[in-house]
N, C-alpha and C positions, 0 to 999 in steps of 0.2 A: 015144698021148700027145698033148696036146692043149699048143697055143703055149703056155699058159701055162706047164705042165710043164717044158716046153722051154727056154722064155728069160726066165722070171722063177724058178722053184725050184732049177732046176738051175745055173742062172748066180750064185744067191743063194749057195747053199748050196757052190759050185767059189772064189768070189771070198774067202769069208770062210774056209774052209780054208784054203786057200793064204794068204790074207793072214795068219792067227794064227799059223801055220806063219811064215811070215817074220819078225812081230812076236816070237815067242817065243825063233830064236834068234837075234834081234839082225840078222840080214842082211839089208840092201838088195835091194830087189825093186821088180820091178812087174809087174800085171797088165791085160795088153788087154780088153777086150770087143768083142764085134763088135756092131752096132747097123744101126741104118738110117737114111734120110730119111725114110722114114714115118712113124718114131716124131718126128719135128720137125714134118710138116706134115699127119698124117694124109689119109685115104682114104678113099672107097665101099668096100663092100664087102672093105676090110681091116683095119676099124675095131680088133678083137681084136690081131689083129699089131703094127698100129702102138701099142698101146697099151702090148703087151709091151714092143718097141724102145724106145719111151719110155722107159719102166723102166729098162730095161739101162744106156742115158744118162746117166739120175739118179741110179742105185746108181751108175757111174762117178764122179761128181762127186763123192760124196758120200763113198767110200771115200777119195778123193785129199786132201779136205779133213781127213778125221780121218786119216787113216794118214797121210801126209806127214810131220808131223815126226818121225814113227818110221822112217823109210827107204822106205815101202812106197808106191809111188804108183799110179793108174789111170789108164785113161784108153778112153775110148770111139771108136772108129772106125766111123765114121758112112759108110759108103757107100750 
């Protein structure tokens, strides 16, 4: 499996599950991601990764924005 696999398809495809799954029956929820600092500041040599992280950050954001006032929030933990 290749990062991308990894932490953009399957991170995509886990968040929005789980998230419609929350929206549909009405219950408060939220979901973490795990992310990086590389996807903030990128890298030599781990350009791909950090690119993924990146991602994962802004699908964060971006879940928390629209799903919020439906109960459902995100949020990205960046170590």
């Amino acid at each position: 499996m290749s990062s991308v696999d990894v932490n953009v398809r399957s991170v995509a495809i886990a968040s929005y599950v789980f998230g419609n799954e929350l929206k549909l029956r009405g219950v408060p929820g939220g979901i973490v991601l795990m992310s990086s600092i590389a996807g903030e500041v990128g890298s030599a040599y781990v350009a791909n990764y950090a690119a993924t992280k990146a991602y994962i950050t802004t699908l964060s954001r971006g879940i928390s924005d629209e799903w919020w006032p439906l109960g459902v929030d995100a949020l990205a933990c960046v170590a």
